[in-house]
Backbone as CSV, one residue per row, in Angstrom:
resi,resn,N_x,N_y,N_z,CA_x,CA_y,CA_z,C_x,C_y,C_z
1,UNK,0.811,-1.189,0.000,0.000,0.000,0.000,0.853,1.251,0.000
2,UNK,2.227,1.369,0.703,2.829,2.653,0.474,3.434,2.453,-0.638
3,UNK,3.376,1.805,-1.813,4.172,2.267,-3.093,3.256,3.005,-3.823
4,UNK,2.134,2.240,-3.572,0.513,2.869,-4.299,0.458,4.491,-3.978
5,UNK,0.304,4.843,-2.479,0.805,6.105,-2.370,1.447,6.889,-2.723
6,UNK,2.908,6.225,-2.812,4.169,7.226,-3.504,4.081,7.186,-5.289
7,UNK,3.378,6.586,-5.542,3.275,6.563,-7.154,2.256,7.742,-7.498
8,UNK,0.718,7.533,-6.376,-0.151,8.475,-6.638,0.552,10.026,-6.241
9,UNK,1.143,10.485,-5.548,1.519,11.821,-5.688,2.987,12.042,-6.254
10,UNK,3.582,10.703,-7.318,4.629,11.538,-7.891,4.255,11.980,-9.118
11,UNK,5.525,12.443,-10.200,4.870,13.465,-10.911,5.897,12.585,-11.855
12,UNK,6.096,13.243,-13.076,6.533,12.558,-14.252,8.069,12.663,-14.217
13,UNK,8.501,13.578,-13.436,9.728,13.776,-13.368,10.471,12.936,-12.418
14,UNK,9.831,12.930,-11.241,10.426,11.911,-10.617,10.541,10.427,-10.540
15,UNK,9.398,10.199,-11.895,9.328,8.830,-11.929,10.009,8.615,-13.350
16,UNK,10.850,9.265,-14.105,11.492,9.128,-15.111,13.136,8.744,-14.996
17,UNK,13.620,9.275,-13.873,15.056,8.499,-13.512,14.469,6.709,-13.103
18,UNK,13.510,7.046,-12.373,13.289,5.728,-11.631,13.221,4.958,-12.914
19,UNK,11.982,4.619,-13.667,11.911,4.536,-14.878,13.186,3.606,-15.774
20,UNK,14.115,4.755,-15.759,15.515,4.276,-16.774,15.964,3.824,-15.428
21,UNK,16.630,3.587,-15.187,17.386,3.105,-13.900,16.642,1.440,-14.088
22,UNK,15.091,1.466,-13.960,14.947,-0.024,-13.666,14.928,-0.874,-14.981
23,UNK,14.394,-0.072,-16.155,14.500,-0.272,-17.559,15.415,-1.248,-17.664
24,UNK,16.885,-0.271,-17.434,18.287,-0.707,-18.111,18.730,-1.740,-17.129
25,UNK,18.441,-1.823,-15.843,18.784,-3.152,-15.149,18.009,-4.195,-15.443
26,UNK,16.986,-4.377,-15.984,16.382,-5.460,-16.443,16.904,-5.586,-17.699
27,UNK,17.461,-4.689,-18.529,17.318,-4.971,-19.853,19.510,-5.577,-20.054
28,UNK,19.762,-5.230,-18.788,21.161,-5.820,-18.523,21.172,-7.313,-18.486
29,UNK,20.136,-7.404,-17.156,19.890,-8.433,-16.911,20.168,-9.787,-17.552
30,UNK,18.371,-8.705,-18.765,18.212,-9.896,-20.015,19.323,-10.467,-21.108
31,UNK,19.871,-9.079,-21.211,21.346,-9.535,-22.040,22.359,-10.020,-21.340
32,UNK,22.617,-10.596,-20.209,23.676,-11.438,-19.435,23.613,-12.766,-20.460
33,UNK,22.749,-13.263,-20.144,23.305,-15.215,-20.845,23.316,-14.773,-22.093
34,UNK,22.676,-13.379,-23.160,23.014,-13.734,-24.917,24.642,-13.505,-24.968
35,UNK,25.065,-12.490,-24.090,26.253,-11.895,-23.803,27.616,-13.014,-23.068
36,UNK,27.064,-14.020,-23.107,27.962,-14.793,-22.664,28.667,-14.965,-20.986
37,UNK,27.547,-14.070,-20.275,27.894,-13.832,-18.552,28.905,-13.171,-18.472
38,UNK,29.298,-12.014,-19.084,30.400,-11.115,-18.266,29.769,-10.365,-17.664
39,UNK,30.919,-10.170,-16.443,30.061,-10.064,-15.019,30.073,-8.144,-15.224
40,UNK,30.600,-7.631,-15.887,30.322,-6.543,-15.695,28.748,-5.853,-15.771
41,UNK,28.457,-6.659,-16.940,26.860,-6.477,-17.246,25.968,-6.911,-16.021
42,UNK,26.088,-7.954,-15.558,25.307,-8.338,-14.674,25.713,-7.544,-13.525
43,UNK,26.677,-6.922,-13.113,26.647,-6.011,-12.447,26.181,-4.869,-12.046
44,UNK,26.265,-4.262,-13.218,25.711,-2.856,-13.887,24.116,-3.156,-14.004
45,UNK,23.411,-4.263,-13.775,22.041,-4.243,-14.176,21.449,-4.632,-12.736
46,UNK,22.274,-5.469,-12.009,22.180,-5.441,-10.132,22.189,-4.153,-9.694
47,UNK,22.834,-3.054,-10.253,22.976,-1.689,-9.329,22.714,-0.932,-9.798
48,UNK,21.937,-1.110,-11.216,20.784,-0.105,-11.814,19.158,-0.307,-11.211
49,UNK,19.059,-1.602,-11.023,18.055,-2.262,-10.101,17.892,-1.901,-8.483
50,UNK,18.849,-1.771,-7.817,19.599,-0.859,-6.882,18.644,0.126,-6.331
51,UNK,19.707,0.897,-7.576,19.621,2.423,-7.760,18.180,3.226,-8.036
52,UNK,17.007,2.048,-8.782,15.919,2.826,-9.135,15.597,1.945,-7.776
53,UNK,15.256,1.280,-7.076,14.497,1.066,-5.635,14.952,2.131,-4.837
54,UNK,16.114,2.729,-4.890,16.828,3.408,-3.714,15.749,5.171,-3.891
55,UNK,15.941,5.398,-5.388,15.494,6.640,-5.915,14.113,6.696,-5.700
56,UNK,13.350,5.609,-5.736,11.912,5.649,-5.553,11.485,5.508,-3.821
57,UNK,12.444,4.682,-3.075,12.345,5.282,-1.790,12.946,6.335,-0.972
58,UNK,13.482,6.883,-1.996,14.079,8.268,-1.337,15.397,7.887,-0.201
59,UNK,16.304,7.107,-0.343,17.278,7.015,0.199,17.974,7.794,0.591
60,UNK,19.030,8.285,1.868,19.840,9.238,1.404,21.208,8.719,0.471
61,UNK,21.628,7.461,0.628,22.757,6.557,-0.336,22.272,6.396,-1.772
62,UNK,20.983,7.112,-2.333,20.591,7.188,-3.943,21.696,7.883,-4.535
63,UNK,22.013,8.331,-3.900,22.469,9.703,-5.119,24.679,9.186,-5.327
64,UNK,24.968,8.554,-4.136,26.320,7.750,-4.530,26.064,6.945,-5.349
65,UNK,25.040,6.033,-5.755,24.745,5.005,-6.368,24.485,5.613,-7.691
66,UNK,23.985,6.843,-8.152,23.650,7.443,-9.112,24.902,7.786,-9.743
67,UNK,25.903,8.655,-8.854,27.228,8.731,-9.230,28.054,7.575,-9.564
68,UNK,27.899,6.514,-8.782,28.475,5.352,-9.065,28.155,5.041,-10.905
69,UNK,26.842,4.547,-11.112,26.623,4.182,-12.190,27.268,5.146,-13.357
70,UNK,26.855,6.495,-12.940,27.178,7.823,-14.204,29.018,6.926,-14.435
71,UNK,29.620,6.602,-13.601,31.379,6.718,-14.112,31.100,5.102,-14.698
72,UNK,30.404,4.144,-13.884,30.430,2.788,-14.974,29.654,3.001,-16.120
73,UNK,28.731,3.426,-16.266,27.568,3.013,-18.101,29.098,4.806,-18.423
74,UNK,29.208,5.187,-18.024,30.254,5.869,-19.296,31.211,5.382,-19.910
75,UNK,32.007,5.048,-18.813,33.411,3.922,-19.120,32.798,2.891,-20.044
76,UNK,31.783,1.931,-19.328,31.478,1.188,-20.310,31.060,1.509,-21.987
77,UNK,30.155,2.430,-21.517,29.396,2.366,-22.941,30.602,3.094,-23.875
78,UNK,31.332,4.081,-23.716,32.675,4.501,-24.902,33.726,4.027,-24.725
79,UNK,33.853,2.993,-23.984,34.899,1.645,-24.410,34.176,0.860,-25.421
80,UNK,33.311,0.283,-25.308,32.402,-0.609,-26.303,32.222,0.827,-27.445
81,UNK,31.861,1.230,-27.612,31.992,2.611,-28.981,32.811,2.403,-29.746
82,UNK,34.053,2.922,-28.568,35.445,3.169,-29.311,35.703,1.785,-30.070
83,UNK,35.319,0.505,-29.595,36.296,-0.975,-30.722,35.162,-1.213,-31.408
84,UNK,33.855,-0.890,-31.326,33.107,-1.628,-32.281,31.939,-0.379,-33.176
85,UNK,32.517,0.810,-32.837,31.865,1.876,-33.665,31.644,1.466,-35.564
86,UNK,32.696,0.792,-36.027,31.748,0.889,-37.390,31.610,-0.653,-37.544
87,UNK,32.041,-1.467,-36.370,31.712,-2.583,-37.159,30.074,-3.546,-36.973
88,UNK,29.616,-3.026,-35.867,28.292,-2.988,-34.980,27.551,-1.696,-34.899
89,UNK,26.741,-1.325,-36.036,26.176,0.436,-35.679,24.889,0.009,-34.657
90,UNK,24.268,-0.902,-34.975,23.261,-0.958,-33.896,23.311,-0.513,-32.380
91,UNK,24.315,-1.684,-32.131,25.317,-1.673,-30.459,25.714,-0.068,-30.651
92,UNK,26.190,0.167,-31.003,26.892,1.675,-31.068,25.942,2.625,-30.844
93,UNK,24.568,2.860,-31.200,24.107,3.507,-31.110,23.300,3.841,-30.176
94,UNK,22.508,2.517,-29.554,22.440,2.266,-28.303,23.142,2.811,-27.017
95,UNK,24.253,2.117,-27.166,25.646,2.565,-26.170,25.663,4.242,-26.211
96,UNK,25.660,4.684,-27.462,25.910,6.172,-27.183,24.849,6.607,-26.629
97,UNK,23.178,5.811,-26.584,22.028,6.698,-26.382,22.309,6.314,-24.823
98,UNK,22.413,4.968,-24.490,22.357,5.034,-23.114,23.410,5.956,-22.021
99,UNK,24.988,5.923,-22.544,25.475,7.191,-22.137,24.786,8.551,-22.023
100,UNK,24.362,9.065,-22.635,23.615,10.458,-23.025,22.650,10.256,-22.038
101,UNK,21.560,9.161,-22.021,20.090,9.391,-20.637,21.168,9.232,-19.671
102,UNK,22.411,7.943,-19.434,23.206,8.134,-18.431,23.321,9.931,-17.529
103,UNK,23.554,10.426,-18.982,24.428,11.362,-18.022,23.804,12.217,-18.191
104,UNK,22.166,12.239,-18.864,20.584,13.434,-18.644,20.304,13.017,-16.833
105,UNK,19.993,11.634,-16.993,19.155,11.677,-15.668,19.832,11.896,-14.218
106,UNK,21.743,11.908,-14.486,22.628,11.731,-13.368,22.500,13.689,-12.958
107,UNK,22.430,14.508,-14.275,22.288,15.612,-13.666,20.618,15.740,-13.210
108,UNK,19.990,15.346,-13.527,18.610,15.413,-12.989,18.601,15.285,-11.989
109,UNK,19.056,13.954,-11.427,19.115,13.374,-9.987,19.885,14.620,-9.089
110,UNK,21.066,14.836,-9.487,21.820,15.954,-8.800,21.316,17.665,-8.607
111,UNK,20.563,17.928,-9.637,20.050,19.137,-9.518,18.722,19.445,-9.505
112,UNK,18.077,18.621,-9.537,16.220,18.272,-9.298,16.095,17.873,-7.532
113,UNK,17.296,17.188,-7.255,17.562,16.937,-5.682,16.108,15.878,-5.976
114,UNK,15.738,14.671,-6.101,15.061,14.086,-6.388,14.908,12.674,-5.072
């Protein structure tokens, strides 16, 4: 019953980090076994999973976890860019979009004080 609550008086903004945050940890998740189990992924999709429970209960440890992720999905995603930019445009493009909400919703989180 209190999620029902906190859903009915949030607003679109605050439920849009939450949103991507749980998105991309499920969608990590799902790509662990096509991906062959490197653990970085399954990592990164454990503490994007994390990170949107933490943000939707208003933690005060949300916002390290937010920072945390902003320096991994960057590193990650323009390491994967940089070796497979023309030979995979799909992956590539992806990677660059998820960097970019990466690092929309990390200032959101930081300056929306969310």
């Amino acid at each position: 019953m209190l999620g029902a609550s906190k859903l009915k008086n949030a607003n679109l903004g605050t439920l849009a980090p939450i949103a991507f945050y749980a998105v991309t940890g499920a969608l990590f998740l799902i790509l662990l076994p096509l991906a062959n189990f490197p653990p970085h992924i399954g990592l990164t999709g454990v503490m994007s999973l994390i990170t949107a429970y933490s943000l939707f209960t208003k933690r005060a440890w949300a916002k390290w976890l937010v920072a945390a992720i902003f320096f991994v999905a960057t590193t990650m995603s323009l390491y994967t860019v940089y070796f497979i930019l023309f030979s995979n445009l799909l992956v590539s493009v992806a990677m660059i979009a998820y960097a970019v909400l990466t690092w929309y919703f990390t200032y959101y989180a930081f300056i929306k004080k969310i």
